[in-house]
C-alpha positions in Angstrom: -5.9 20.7 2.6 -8.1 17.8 2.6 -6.5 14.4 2.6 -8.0 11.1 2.0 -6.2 7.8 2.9 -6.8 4.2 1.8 -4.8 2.1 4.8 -4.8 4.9 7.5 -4.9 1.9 10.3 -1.1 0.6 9.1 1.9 1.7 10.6 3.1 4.3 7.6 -0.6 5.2 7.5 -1.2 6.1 11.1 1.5 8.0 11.2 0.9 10.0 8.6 -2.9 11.0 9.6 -1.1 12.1 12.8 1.2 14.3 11.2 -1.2 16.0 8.9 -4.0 16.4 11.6 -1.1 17.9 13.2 -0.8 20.6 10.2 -4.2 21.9 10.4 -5.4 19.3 7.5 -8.9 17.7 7.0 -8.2 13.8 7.3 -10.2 11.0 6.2 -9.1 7.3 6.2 -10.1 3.9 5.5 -9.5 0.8 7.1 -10.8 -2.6 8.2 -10.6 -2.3 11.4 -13.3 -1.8 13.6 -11.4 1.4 15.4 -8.6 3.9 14.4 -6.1 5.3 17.0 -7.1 8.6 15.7 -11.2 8.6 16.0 -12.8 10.9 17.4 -10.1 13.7 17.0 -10.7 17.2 15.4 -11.0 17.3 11.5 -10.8 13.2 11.8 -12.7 11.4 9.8 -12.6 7.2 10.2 -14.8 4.9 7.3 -14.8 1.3 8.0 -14.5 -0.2 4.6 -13.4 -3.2 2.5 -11.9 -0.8 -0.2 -11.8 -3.6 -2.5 -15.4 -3.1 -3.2 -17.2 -0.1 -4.4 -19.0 1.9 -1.7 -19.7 4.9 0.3 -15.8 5.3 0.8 -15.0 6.5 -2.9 -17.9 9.4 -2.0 -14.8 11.0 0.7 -11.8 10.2 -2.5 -14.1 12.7 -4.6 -13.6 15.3 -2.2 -10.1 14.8 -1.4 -7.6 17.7 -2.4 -5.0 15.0 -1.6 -4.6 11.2 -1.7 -2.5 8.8 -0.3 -3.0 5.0 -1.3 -1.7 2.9 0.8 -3.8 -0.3 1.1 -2.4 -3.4 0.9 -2.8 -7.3 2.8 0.9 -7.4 4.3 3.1 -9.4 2.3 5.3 -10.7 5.8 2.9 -13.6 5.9 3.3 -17.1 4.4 2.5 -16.7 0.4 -0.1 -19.6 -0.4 -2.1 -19.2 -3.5 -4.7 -17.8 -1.3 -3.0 -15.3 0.6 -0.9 -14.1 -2.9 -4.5 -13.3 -4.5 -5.2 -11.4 -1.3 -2.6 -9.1 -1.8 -3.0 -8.5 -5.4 -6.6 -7.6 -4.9 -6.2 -5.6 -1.7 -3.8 -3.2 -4.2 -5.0 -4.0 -7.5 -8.8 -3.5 -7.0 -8.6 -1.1 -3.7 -6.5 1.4 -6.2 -9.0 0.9 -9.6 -12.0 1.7 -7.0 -10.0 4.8 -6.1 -9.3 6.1 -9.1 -12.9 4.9 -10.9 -14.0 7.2 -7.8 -12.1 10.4 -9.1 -14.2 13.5 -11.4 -12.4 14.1 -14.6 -10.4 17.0 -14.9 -10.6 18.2 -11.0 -7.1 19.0 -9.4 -6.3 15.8 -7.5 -2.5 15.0 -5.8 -2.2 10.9 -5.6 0.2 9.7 -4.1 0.0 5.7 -4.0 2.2 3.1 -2.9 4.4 0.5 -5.0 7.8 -1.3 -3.5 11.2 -1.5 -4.1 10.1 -5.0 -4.8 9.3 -3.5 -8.4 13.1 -4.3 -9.6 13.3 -8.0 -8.8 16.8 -9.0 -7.5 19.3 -7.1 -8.7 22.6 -7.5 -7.2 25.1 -4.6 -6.6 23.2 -3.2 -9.5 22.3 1.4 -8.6 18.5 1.3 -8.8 17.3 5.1 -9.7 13.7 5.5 -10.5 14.4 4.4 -14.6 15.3 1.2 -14.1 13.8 -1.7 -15.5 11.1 -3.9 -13.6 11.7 -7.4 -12.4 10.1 -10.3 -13.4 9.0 -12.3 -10.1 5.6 -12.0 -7.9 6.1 -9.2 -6.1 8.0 -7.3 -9.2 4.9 -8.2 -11.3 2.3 -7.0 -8.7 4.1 -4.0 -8.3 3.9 -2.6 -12.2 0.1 -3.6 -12.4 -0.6 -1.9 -8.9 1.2 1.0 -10.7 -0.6 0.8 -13.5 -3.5 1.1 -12.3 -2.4 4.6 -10.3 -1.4 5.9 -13.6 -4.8 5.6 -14.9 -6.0 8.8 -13.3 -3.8 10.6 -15.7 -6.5 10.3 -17.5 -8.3 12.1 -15.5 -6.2 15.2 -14.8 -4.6 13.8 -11.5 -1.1 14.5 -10.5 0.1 11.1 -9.6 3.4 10.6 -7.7 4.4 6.8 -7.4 6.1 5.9 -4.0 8.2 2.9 -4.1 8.7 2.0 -0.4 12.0 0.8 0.7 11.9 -1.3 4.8 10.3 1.2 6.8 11.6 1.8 10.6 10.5 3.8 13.3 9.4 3.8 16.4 6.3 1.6 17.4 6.0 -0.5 14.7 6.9 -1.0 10.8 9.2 -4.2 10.2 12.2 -3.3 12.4 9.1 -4.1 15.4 9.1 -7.3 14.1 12.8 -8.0 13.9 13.9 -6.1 17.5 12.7 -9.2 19.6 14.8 -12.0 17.8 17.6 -8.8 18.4 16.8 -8.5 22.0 17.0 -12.1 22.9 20.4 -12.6 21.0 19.7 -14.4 18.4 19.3 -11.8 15.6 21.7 -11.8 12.4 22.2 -12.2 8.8 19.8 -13.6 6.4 21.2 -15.6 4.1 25.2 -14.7 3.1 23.7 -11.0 4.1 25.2 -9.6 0.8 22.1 -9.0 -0.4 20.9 -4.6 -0.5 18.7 -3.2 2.3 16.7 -0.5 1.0 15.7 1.8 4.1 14.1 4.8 5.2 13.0 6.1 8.7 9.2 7.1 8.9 10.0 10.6 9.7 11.5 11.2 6.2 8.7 9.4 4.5 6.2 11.6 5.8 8.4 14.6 5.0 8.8 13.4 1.7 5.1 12.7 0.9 4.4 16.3 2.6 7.0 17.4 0.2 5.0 15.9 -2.7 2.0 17.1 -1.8 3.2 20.5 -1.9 5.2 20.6 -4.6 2.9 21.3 -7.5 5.8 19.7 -10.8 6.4 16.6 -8.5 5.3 13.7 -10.2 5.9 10.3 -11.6 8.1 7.6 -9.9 10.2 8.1 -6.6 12.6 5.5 -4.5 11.3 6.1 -0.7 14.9 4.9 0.7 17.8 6.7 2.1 20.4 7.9 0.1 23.1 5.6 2.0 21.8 2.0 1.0 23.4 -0.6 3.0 23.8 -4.2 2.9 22.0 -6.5 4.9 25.1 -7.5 7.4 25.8 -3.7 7.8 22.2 -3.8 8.9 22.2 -6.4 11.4 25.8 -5.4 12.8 24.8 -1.6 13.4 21.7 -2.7 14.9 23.0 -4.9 16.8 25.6 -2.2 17.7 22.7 -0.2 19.0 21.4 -2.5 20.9 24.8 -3.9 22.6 24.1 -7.0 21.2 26.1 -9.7 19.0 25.0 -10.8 15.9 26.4 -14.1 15.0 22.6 -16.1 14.7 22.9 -16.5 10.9 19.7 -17.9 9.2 20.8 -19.9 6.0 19.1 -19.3 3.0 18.2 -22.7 2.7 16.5 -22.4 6.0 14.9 -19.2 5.2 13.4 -20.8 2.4 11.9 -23.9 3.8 10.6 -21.8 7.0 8.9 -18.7 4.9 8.7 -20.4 1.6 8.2 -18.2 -1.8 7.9 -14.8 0.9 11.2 -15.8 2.9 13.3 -15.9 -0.9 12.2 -13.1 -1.4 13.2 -11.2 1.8 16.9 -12.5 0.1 16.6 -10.0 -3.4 18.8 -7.5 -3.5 17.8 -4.1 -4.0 20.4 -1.0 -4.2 17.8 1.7 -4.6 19.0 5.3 -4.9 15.8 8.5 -4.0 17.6 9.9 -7.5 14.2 12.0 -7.8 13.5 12.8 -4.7 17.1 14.3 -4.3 16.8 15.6 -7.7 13.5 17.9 -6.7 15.4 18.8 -3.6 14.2 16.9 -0.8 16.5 16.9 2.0 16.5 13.7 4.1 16.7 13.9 7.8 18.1 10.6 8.4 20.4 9.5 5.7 22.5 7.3 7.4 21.7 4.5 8.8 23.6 4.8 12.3 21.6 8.0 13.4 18.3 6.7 12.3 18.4 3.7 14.3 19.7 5.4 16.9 16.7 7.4 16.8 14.5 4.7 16.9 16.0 2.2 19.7 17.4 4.5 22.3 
């Protein structure tokens, strides 16, 4: 198969052009930085490209037998007006390229990224793929970023939506950004720690977006998150559990707020998602609980 990644230089993107070079597959990614971890490996392609502008990218998304859309300015930064355009654009106008880039009518897999972000806060509320969207900043970004996927319809595409949960594994993702504070004892709750943790361990991603790609029906919307959701204390209390470390350090809301500003409210929403689709099509998750996946990852 030949795949074709926007975002190959990220940590869910690196890991999947490793696993599918690893299959055989002909892999081409984009990226901004000067260098992929991958170049210069067998059936490796690497394009240097601002993918929010047309170029000689889209010419490598024509001949893809597979696509996986993943680029995107990382929202764990500090949201001024500035940076929140960034990250609309990165998505917005990286995925209209993409699709603008497609032939009509040729057999095309996409598979592009959205977030869990898409329901807003929700509360204790089930989340399966049907439910309605939010209304906040990242709830809006995410159904026009999905919108724009859905355009290659139009063009005979298969297009799955993949609605990312927290994504943790080893060597990076978020839970490398949180293990420090962890380490050094003074990790915790956020807020009252109520609050849903969607999750899912990198290895079942890329299982589930090989899956996908495989599995010619599979289409439309699917919840990237375990099947046992969590809360955000559970989170901090089995990590810390793993780690043999307390977990006491709360950070107020208040605080949160006044540190991290628009992006640290809303690292507070509550989502319960459930992978109702991915279940449904019978994807089997090799980490569905919480415990052995983090065990995994920090042992």
């Amino acid at each position: 198969m030949n795949i074709f990644i926007t975002g190959g230089t990220g940590f869910v993107g690196a890991h999947l052009c490793r696993t599918y070079l690893q299959k055989g597959w002909q892999v081409a990614s984009t990226g901004t930085s000067l260098k992929h971890p991958l170049s210069g490996a067998e059936n490796f392609t690497y394009i240097v490209a601002d993918t929010t502008e047309k170029g000689a990218w889209q010419d490598a998304a024509r001949e893809a037998d597979g696509i996986v859309n993943l680029a995107g300015r990382n929202i764990f930064n500090f949201w001024t007006e500035d940076y929140k355009s960034q990250m609309v654009n990165s998505r917005i106008l990286t995925t209209r390229n993409l699709v603008e880039s497609l032939d009509a009518d040729r057999l095309v897999t996409l598979l592009s990224a959205s977030a869990a972000g898409y329901y807003g806060s929700r509360g204790d509320d089930r989340l399966a793929e049907s439910a309605e969207p939010g209304s906040d900043f990242l709830a809006r970004l995410c159904v026009e970023w999905e919108a724009e996927a859905h355009r290659a319809e139009e063009k005979g595409a298969r297009v799955a939506l993949m609605r990312f949960g927290v994504v943790m594994g080893r060597g990076g993702g978020a839970l490398a950004k949180m293990l420090p504070a962890f380490k050094f004892f003074v990790g915790g709750p956020l807020g009252n720690g109520r609050h849903w943790f969607p999750w899912m361990h990198i290895d079942d991603l890329t299982a589930a977006t090989l899956f996908i790609l495989q599995t010619p029906d599979a289409a439309g919307v699917f919840n990237f998150c375990a099947p046992q959701a969590v809360r955000y204390k559970t989170f901090t209390r089995i990590l810390g559990q793993q780690l043999g470390r307390p977990t006491f350090m709360k950070t107020p809301a208040f605080v949160l707020k006044f540190i991290a500003g628009e992006m640290g409210a809303a690292m507070l929403n509550s989502q319960r998602t459930v992978p109702a689709k991915l279940e449904q099509a019978g994807f089997s998750f090799r980490y569905p609980d919480l415990d052995a996946a983090l065990g995994e990852i920090v042992t």
